[in-house]
N, C-alpha and C positions, 0 to 999 in steps of 0.2 A: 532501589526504592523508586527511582524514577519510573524507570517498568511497569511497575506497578501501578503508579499514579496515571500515566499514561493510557492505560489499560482500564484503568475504572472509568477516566474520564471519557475515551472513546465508545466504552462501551454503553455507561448511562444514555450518552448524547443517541448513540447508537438504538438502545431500546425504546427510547421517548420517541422515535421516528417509526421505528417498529409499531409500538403502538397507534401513535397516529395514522398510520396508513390502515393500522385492519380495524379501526374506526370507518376512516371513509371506505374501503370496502363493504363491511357491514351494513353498509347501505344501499349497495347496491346485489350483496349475491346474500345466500343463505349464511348462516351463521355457525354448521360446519364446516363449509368452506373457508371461511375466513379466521377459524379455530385451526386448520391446520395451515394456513399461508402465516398463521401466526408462530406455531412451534416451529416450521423449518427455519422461517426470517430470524426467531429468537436464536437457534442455533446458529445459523450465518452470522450473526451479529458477532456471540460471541468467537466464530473463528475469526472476522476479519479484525476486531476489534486487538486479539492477540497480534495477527499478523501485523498491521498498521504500528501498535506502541512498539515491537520489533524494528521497525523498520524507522523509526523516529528515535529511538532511544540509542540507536545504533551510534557505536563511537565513529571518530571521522578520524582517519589513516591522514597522517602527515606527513608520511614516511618521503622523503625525494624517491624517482624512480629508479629501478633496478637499471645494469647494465644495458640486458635486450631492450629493454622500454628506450632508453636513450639511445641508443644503436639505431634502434626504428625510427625514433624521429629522426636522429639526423638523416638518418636514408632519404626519409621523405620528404625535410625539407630540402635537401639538396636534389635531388628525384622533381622535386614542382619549380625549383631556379634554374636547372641546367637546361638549355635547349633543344629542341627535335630534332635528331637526326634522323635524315630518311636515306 
């Protein structure tokens, strides 16, 4: 449900901007110009608009790190305290 909710609200916010801009365009180019900056922007909206609530609604991994994950850090913090040898 959240997704979703997510999703409308990015995408309203999303198309109100849409429209406003092929507003001010229409002002300055022809009006099928700014007829078709309107249908791609409307489809861009709504893919990014998906993509975005995706990526906001996304659970958050609490998980502690795996073995290799901690093996690497300790490498590396022991790797940036140990001294040069040349």
């Amino acid at each position: 449900m959240a997704l979703l909710a997510a999703f409308l609200a990015i995408a309203i916010v999303g198309q109100v901007a849409n429209v406003a801009i092929c507003l001010l365009l229409e002002r300055f180019f022809p009006g099928a110009f700014t007829l078709a900056v309107f249908f791609v922007s409307w489809i861009g909206v709504f893919w990014l608009a998906w993509r975005l609530a995706l990526r906001v609604t996304e659970p958050r991994s609490n998980t502690a790190p795996n073995a290799d994950e901690q093996q690497l850090l300790v490498f590396l913090t022991t790797a940036m305290h140990a001294p040069m040898v040349v």
